[in-house]
C-alpha positions as CSV (number, residue, x, y, z in Angstrom):
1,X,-244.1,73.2,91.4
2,X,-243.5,69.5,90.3
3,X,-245.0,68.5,86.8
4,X,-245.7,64.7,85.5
5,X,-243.6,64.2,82.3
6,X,-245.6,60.8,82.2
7,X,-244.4,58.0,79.7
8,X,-244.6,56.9,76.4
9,X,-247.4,55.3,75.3
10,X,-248.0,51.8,76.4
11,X,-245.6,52.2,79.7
12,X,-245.7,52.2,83.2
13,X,-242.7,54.1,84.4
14,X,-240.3,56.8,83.3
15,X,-237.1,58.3,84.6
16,X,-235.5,61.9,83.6
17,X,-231.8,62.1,83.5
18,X,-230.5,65.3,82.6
19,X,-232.2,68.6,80.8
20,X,-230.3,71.3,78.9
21,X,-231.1,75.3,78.7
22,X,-234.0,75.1,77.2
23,X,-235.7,73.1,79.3
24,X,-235.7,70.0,77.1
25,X,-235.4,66.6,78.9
26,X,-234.5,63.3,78.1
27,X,-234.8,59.8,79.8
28,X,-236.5,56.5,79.4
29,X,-239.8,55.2,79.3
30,X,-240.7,51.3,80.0
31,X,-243.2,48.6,80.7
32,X,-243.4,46.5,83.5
33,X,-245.4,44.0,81.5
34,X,-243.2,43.5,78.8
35,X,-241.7,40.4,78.7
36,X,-239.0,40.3,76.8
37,X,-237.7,43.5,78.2
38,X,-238.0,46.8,76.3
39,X,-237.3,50.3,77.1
40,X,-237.4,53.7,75.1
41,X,-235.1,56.6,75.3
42,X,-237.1,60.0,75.4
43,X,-236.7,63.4,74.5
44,X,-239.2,65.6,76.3
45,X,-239.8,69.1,74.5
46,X,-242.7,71.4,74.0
47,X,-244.6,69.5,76.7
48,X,-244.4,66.4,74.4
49,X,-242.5,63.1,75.1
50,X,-241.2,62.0,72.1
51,X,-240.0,58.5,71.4
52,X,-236.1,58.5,69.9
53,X,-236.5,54.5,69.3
54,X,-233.6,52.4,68.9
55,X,-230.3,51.5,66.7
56,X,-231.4,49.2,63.9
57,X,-232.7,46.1,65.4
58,X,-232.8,47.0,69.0
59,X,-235.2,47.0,71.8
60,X,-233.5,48.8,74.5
61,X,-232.3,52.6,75.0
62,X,-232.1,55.0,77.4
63,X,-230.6,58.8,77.2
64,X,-228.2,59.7,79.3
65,X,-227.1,63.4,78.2
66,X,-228.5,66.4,76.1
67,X,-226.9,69.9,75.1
68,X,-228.2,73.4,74.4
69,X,-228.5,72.2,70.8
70,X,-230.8,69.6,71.4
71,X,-228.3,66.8,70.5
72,X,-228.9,63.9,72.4
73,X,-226.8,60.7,73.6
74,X,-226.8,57.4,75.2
75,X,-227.3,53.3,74.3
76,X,-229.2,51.5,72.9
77,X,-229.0,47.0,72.3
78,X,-229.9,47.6,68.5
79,X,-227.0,47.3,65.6
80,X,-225.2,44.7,67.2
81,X,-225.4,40.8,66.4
82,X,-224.0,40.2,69.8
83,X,-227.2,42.3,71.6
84,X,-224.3,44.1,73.8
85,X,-225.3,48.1,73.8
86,X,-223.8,50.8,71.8
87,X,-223.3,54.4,72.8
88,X,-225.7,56.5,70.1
89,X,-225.8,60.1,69.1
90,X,-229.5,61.2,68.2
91,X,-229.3,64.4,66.3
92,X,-231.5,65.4,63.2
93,X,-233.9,63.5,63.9
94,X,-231.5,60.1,63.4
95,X,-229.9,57.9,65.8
96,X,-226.2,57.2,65.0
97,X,-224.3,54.3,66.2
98,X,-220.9,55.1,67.7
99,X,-219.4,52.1,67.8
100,X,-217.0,50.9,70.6
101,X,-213.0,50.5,70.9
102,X,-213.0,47.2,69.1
103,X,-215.1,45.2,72.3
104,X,-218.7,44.4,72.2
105,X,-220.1,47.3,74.0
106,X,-220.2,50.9,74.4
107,X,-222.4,53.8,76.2
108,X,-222.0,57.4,76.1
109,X,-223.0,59.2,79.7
110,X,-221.9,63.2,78.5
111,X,-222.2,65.4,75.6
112,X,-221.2,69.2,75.4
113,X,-222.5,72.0,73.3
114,X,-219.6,71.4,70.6
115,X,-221.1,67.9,70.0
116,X,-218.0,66.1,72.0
117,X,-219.4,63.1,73.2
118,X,-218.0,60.8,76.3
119,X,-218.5,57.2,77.9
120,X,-217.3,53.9,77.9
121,X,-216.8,51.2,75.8
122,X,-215.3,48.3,75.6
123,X,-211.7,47.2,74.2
124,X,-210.1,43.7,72.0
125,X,-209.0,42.7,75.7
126,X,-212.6,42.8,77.3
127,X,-212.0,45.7,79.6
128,X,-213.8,49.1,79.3
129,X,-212.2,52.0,79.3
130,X,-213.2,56.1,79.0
131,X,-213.5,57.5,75.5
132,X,-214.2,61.2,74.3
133,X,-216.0,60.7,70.6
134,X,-214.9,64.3,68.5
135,X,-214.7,64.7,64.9
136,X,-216.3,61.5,63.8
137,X,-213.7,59.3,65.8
138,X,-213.7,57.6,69.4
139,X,-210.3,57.9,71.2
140,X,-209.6,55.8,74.2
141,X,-208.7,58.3,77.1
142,X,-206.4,55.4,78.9
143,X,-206.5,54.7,82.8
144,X,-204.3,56.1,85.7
145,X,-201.0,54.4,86.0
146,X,-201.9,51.4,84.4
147,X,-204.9,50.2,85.2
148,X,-207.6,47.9,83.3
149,X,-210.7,49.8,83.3
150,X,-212.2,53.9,83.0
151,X,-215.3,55.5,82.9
152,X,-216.0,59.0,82.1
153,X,-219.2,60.6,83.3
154,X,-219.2,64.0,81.5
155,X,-217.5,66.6,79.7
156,X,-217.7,70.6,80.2
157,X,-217.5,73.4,77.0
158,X,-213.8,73.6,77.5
159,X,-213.2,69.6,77.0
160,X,-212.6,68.3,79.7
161,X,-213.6,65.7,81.4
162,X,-214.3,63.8,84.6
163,X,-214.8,59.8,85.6
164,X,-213.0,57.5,87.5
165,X,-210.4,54.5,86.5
166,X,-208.9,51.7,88.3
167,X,-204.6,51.7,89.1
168,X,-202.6,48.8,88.2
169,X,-201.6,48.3,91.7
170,X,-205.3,49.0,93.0
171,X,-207.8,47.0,90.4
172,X,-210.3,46.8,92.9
173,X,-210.4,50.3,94.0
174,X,-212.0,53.7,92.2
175,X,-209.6,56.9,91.9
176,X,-212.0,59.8,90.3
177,X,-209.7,61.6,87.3
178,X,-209.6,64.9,85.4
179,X,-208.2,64.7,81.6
180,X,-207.6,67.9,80.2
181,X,-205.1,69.3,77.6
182,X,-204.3,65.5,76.7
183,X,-203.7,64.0,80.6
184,X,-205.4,62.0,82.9
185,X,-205.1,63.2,86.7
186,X,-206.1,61.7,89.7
187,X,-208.1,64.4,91.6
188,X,-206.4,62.9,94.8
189,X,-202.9,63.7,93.9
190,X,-204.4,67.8,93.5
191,X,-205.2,67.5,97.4
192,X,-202.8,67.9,99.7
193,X,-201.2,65.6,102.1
194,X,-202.6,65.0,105.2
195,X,-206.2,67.1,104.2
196,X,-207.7,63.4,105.1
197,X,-209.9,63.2,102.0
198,X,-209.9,60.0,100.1
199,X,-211.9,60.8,96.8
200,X,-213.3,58.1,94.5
201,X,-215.4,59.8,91.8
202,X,-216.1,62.2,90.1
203,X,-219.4,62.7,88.7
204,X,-220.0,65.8,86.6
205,X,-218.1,69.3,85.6
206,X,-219.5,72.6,84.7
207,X,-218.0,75.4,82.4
208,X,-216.4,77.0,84.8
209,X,-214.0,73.6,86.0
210,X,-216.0,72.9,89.4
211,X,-216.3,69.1,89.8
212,X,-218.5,67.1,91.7
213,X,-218.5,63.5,92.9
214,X,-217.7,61.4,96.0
215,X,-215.0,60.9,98.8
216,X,-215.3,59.9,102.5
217,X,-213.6,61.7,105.3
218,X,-212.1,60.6,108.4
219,X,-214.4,59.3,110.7
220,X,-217.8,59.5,108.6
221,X,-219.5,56.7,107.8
222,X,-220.2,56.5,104.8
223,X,-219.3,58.6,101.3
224,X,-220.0,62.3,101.2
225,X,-220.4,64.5,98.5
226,X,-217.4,66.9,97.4
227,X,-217.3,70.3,95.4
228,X,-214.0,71.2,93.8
229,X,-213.4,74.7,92.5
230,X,-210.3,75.9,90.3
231,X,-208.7,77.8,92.4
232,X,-208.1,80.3,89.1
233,X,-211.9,80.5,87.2
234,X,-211.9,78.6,83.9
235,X,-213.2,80.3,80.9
236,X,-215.6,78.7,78.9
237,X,-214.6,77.4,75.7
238,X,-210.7,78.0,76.7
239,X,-208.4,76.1,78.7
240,X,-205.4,77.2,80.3
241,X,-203.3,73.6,81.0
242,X,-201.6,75.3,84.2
243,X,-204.6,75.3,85.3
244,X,-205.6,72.1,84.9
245,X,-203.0,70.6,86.2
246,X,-201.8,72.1,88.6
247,X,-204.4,73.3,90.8
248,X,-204.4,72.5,94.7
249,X,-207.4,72.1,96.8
250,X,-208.0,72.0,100.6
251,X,-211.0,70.2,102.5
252,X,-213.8,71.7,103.9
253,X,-216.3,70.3,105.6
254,X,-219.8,71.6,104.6
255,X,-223.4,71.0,105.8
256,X,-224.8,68.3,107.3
257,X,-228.5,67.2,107.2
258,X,-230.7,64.2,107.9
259,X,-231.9,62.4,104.4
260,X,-234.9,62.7,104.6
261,X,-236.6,59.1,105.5
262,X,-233.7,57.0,105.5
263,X,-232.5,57.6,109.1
264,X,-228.7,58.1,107.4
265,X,-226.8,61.7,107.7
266,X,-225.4,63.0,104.6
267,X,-222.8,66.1,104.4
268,X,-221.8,67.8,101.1
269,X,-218.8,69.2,101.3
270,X,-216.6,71.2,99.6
271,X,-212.9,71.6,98.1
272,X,-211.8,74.9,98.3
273,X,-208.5,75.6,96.7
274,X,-205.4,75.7,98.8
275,X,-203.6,79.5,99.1
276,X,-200.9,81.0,100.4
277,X,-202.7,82.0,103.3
278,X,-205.8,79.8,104.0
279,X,-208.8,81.4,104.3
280,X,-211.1,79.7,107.1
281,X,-213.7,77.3,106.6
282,X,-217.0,78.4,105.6
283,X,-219.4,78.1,108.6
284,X,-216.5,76.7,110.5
285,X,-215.9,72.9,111.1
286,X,-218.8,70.6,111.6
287,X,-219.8,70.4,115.8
């Protein structure tokens, strides 16, 4: 069954980005007509779509994230002399700026059920780098070896979180990262040598540690969609830094099918942690 959120009064179009338990949603709502441009973060409850506004001043936003509590985040232009975005925490009914690491912008992509909040923002030195927002303060999560810029995408119940950053020898490349316990790991270096996966993202984690994103494999065309499972389960609200960090994975393949009116083949596969004795492939390989 497919149901119409619709828009907010006035508007043309409307996009949904994430929902929580509950079944509350929350997106944006805009005009094509509009000229300036102006667009309206939603919260979507109670089959109501509810208008969360702007920071002071603003006439952009858009939600990006919202937990079981009903806290939701994302940016919004208003607050700022400069116009740049700011990452905002609506909760109780009021929209809270929250600020940047001393650049001009900031945007918040993930929020958990403790309230943890994570994004980007930007730094005195113009690049952007990941942040995790906890206890009334935003803490820049740093890059892998040396590199300019990070992103980080979400965050799980246990705290940790996924995104990608750039390397100081590779500024024009994506390497997909894990920070848990206080350290930022590459997911590439937890695969092992040879496995022929090159990951570049890494999109979104669950309560359990499984991580999703994109990678290519060897003669694909294309980027294909991974799955990467602790091999040791993670419980929620705990983490054990052993198994963070030093968890292996091997490459499956997984299954392929035709996108449906684009022509192009797409293949989500999955990471399935590396054992003392192997256990085969799902399925088998692909034909």
């Amino acid at each position: 069954m497919q149901i119409a959120l619709g828009t907010l009064p006035g508007d043309s179009r409307s996009s949904a980005e994430a929902i929580n338990a509950s079944g509350q949603i929350v997106g944006s709502s805009r005009s094509e007509t509009d000229n300036p441009y102006t667009s309206h973060a939603f919260l979507y409850s109670g089959g109501q779509m509810q208008n969360l506004g702007t920071l002071d001043g603003g006439s952009i936003s858009a939600a990006y994230d919202i937990n079981d509590s009903g806290q939701v985040v994302g940016s919004s232009n208003g607050g700022t002399s400069s116009g740049q975005e700011h990452a905002f925490l609506y909760s109780g009914g009021q929209m809270q700026d929250l600020g940047t690491l001393g650049g001009a912008f900031s945007r918040a992509s993930g929020i958990n059920d403790a309230g943890q909040v994570v994004g980007a923002a930007g730094t005195p030195t113009g690049n952007r780098r990941a942040f995790l927002y906890s206890g009334g303060q935003m803490k820049d999560l740093g890059t892998l070896d040396g590199g300019s810029s990070s992103v980080a995408n979400d965050i799980n119940n246990s705290g940790q979180v996924v995104g990608w950053s750039t390397k100081s020898n590779a500024e024009s490349n994506a390497y997909p990262f894990l920070y848990s316990d206080g350290q930022m790991h590459d997911l590439n270096s937890l695969i092992p040598a040879g496995s022929g996966w090159q990951l570049f993202s890494a999109e979104a984690i669950n309560s359990s540690g499984q991580i999703v994103g994109r990678g290519s494999l060897p003669g694909a065309s294309g980027q294909r969609a991974f799955i990467a499972t602790p091999d040791t389960p993670i419980k929620e609200d705990t983490i054990d830094p052993e198994i963070a960090i030093n968890t292996r994975y091997r490459a499956c393949p997984g299954i392929r099918h035709q996108a449906g009116g684009s022509g192009r083949r797409s293949e989500t596969s999955r990471l399935q942690p590396r054992s003392a004795a192997p256990q085969p492939c799902p399925g088998g390989p692909l034909a």
